[in-house]
FIVEX-336669 format. One record per atom (N, C-alpha, C): z, x, y; residue in three letters; atom name; residue number from 1. Coordinates in Angstrom, 3 decimals. Layout:
! residues N
[[Z; X; Y]; 'Ala'; 'CA'; NUM]
...
//
This chain:
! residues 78
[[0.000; 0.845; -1.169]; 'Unk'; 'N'; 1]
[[0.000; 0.000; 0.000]; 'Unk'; 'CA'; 1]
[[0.000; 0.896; 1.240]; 'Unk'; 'C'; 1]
[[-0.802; 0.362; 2.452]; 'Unk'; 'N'; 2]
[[-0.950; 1.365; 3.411]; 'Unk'; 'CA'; 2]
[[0.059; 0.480; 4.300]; 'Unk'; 'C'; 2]
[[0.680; 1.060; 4.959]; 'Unk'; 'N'; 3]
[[1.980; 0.473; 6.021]; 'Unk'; 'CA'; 3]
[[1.679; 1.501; 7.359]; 'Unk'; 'C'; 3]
[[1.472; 0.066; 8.052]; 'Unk'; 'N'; 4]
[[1.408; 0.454; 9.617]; 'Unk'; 'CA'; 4]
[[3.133; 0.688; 10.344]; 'Unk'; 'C'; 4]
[[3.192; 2.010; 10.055]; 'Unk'; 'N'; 5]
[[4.616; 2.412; 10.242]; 'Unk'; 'CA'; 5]
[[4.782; 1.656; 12.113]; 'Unk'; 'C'; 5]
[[3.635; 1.983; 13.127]; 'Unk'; 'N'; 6]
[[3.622; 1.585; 14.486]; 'Unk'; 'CA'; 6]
[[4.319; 0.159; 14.344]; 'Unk'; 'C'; 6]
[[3.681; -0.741; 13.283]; 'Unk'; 'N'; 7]
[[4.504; -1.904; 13.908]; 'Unk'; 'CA'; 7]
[[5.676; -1.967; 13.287]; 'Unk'; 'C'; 7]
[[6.192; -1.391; 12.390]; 'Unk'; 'N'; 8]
[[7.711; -1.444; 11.996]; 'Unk'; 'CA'; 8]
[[8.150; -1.361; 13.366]; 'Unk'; 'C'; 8]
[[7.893; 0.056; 13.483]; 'Unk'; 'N'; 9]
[[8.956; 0.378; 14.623]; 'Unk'; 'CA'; 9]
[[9.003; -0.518; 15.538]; 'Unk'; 'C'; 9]
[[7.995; -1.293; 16.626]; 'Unk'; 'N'; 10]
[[7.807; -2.246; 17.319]; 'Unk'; 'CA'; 10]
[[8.868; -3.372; 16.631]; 'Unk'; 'C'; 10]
[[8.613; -3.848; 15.758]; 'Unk'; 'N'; 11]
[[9.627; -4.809; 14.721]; 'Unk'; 'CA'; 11]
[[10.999; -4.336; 15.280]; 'Unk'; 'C'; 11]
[[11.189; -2.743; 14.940]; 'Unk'; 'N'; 12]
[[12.726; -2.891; 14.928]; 'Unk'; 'CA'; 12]
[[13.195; -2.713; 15.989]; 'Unk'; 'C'; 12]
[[12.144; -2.204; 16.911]; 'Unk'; 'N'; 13]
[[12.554; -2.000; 18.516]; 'Unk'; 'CA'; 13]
[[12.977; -3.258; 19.074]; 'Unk'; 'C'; 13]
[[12.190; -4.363; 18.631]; 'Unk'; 'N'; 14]
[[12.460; -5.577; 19.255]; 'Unk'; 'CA'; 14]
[[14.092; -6.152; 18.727]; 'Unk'; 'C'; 14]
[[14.530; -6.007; 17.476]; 'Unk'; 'N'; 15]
[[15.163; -6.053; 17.317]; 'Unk'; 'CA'; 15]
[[16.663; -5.733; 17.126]; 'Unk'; 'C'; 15]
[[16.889; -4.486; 17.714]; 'Unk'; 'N'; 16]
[[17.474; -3.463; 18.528]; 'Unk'; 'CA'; 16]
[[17.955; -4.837; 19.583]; 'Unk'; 'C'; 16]
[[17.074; -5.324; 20.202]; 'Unk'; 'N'; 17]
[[17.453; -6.060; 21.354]; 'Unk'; 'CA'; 17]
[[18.542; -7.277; 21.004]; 'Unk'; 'C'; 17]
[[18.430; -7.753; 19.928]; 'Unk'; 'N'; 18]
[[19.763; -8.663; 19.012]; 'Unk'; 'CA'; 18]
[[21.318; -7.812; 19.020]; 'Unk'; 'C'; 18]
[[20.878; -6.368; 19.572]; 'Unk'; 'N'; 19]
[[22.519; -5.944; 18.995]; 'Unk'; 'CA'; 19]
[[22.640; -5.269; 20.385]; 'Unk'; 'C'; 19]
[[22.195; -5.730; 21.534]; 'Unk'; 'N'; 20]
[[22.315; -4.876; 22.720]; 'Unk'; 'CA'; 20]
[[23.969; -4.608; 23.061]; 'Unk'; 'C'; 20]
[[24.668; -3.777; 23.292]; 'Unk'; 'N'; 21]
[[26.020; -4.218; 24.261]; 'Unk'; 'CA'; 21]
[[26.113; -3.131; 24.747]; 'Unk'; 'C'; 21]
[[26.961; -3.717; 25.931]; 'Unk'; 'N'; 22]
[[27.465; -2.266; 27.064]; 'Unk'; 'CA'; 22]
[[25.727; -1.733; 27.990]; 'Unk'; 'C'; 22]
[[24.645; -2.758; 27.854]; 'Unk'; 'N'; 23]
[[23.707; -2.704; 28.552]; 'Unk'; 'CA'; 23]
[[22.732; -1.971; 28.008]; 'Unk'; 'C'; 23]
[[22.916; -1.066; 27.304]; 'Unk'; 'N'; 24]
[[21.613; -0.103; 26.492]; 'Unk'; 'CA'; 24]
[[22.123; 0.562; 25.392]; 'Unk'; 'C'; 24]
[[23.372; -0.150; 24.292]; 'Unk'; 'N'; 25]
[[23.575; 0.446; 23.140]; 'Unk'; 'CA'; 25]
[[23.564; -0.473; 22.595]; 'Unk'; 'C'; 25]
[[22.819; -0.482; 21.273]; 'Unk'; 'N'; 26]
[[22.404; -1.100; 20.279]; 'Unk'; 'CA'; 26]
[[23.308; -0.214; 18.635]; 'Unk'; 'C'; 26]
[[23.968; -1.495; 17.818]; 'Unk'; 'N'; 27]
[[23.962; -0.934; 16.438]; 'Unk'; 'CA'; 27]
[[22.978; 0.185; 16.219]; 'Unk'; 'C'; 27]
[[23.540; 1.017; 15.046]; 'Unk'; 'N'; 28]
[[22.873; 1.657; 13.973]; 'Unk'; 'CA'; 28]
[[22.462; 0.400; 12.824]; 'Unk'; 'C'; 28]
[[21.527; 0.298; 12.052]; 'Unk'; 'N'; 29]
[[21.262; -0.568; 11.427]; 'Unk'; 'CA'; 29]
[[19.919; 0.007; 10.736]; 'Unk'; 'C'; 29]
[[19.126; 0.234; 10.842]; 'Unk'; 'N'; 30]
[[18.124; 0.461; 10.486]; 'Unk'; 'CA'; 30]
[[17.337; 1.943; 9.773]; 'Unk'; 'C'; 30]
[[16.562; 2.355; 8.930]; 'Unk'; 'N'; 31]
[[16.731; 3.405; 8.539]; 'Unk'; 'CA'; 31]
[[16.443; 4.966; 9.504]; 'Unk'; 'C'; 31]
[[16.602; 5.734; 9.143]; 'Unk'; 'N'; 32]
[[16.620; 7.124; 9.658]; 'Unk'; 'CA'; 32]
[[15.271; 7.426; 9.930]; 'Unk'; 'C'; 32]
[[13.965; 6.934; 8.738]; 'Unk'; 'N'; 33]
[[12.592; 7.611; 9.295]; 'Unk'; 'CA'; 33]
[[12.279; 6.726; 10.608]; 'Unk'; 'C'; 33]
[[12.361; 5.209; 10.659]; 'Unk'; 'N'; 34]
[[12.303; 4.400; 11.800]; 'Unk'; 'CA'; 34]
[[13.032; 5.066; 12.843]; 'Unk'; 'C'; 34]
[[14.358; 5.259; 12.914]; 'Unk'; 'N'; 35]
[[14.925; 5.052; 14.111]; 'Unk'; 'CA'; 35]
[[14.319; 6.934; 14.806]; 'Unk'; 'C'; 35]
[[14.210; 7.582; 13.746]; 'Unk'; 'N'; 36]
[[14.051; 9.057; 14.414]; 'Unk'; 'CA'; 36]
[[12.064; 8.889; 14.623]; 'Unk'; 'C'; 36]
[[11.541; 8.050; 14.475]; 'Unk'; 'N'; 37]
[[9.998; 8.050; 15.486]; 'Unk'; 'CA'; 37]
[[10.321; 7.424; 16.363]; 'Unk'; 'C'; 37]
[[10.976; 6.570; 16.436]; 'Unk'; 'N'; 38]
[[11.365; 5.697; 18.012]; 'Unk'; 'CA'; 38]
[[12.348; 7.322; 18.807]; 'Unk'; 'C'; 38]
[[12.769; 7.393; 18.736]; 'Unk'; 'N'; 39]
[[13.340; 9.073; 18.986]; 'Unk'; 'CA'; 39]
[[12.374; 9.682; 19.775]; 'Unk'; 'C'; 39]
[[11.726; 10.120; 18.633]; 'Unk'; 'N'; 40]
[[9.703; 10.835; 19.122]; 'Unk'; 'CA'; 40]
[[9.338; 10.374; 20.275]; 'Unk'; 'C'; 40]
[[9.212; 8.864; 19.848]; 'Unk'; 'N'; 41]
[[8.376; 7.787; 20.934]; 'Unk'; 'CA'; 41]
[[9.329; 8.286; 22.188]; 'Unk'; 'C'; 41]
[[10.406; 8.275; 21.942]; 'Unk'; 'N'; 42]
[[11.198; 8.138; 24.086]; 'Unk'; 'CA'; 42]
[[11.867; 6.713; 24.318]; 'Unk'; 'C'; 42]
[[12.070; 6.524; 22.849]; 'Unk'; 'N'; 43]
[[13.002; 4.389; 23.045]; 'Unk'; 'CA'; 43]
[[14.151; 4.656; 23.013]; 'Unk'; 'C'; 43]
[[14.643; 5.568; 22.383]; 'Unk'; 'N'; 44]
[[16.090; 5.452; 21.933]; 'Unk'; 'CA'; 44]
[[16.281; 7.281; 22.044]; 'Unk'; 'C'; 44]
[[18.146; 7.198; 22.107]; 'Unk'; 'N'; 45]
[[18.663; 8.508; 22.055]; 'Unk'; 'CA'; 45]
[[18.556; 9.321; 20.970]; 'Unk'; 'C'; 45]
[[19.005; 10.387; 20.309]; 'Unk'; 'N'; 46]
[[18.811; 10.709; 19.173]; 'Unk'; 'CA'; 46]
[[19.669; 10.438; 18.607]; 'Unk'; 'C'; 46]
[[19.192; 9.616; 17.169]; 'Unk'; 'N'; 47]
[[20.164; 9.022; 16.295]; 'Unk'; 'CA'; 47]
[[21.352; 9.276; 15.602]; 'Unk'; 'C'; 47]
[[21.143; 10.827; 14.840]; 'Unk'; 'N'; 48]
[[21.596; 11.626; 14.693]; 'Unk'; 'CA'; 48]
[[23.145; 11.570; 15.015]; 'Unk'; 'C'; 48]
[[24.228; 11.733; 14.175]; 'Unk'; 'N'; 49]
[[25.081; 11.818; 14.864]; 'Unk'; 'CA'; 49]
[[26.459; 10.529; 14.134]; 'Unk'; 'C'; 49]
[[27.610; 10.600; 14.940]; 'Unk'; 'N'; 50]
[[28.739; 9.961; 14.284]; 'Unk'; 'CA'; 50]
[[28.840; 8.742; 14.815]; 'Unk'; 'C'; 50]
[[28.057; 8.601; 15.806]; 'Unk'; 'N'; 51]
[[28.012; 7.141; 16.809]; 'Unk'; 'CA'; 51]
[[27.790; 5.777; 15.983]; 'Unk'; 'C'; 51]
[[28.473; 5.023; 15.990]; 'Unk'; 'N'; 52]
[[28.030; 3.297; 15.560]; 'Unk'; 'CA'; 52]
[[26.567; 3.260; 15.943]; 'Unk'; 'C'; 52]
[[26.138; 3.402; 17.675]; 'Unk'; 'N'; 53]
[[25.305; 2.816; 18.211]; 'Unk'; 'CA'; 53]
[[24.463; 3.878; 18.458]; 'Unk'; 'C'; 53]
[[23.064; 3.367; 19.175]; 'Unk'; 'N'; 54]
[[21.652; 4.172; 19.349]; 'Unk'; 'CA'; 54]
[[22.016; 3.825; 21.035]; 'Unk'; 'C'; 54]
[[21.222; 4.579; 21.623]; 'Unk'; 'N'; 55]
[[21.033; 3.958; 23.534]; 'Unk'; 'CA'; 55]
[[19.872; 3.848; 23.477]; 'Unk'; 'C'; 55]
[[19.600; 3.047; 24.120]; 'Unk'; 'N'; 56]
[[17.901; 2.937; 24.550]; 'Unk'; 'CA'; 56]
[[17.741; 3.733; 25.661]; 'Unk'; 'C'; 56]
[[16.727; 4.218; 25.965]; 'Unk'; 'N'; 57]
[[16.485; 4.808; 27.379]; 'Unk'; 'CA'; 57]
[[15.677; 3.643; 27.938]; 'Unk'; 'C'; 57]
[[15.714; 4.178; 29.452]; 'Unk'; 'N'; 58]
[[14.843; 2.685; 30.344]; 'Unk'; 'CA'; 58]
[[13.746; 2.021; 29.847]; 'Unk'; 'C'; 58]
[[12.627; 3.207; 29.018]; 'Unk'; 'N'; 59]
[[11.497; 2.605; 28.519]; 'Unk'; 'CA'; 59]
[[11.676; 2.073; 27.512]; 'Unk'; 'C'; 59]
[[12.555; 2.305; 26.588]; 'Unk'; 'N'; 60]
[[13.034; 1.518; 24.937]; 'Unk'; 'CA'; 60]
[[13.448; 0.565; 25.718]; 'Unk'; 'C'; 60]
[[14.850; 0.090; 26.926]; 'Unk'; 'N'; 61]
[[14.753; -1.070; 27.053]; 'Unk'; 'CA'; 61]
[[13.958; -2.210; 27.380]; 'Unk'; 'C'; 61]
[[12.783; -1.930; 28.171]; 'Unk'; 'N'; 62]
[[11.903; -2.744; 28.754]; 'Unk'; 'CA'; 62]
[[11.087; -2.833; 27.418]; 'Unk'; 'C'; 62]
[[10.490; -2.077; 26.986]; 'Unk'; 'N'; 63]
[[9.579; -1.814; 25.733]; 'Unk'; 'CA'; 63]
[[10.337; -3.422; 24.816]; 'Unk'; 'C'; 63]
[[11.996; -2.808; 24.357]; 'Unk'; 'N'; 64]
[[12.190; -3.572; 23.507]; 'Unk'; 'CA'; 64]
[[12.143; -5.301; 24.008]; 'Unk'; 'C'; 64]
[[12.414; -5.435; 25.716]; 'Unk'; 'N'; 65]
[[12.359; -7.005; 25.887]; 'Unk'; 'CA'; 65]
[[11.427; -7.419; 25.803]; 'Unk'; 'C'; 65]
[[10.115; -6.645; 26.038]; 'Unk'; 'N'; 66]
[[8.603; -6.646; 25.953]; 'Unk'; 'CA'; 66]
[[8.417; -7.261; 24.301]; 'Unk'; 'C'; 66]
[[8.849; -6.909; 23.689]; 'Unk'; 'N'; 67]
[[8.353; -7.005; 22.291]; 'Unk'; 'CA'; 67]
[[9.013; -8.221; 21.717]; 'Unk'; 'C'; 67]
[[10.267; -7.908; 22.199]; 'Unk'; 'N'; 68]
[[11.625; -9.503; 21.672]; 'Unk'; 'CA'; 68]
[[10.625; -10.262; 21.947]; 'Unk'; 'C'; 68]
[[10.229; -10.689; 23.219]; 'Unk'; 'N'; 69]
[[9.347; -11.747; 23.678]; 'Unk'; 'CA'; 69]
[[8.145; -12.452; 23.123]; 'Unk'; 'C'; 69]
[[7.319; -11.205; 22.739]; 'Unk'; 'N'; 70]
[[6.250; -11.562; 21.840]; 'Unk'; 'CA'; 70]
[[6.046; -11.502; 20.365]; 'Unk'; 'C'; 70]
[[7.373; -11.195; 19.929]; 'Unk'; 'N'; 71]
[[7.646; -11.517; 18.252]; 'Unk'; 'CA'; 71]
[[8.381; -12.848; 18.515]; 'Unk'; 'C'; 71]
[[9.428; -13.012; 18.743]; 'Unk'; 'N'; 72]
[[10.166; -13.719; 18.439]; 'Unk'; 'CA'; 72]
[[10.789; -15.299; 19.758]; 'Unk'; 'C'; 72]
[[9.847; -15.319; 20.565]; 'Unk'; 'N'; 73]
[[10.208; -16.518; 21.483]; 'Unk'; 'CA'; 73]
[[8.621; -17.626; 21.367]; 'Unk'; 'C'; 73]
[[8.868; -18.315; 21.472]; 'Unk'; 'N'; 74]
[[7.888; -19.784; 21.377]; 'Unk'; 'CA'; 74]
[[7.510; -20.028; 22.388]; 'Unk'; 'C'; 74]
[[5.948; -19.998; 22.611]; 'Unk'; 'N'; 75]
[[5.625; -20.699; 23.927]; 'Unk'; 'CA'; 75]
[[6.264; -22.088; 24.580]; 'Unk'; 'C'; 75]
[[6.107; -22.065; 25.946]; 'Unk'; 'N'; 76]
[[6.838; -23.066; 26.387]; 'Unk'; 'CA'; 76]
[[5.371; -24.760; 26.162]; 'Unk'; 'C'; 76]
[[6.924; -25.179; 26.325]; 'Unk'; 'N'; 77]
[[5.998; -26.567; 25.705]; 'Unk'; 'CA'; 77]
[[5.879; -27.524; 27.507]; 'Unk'; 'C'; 77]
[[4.970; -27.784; 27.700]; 'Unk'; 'N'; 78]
[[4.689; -28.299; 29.246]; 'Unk'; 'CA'; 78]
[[3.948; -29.419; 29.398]; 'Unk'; 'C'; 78]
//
């Protein structure tokens, strides 16, 4: 099976946004090859480490509301 690793990460970036607190820390939750290309990418801090949580940096946060939005919210009904 060929797996578009890009949209995992998009997937979990968005979902990162379900565990936001303290404004740009998100749970650990997700695996190590994911969270260390979002790393690469410039979304998140480096995972690495004894921390519960990941930080997003400014562009992981916008990135991730960007994405919450278009995975997971329903057009409005008018």
């Amino acid at each position: 099976m060929d797996i578009d690793e890009d949209k995992i990460d998009e997937v979990v970036l968005a979902l990162l946004r379900l565990t936001l607190h303290d404004e740009r820390y998100a749970w650990k939750g997700f695996d190590w090859e994911t969270t260390g290309r979002l790393h690469k990418k410039g979304f998140i801090s480096d995972p690495v480490g004894k921390s519960k949580s990941l930080i997003l940096t400014n562009e992981g946060l916008q990135r991730s509301e960007e994405l919450f939005q278009q995975f997971f919210t329903r057009p409005s009904k008018n």
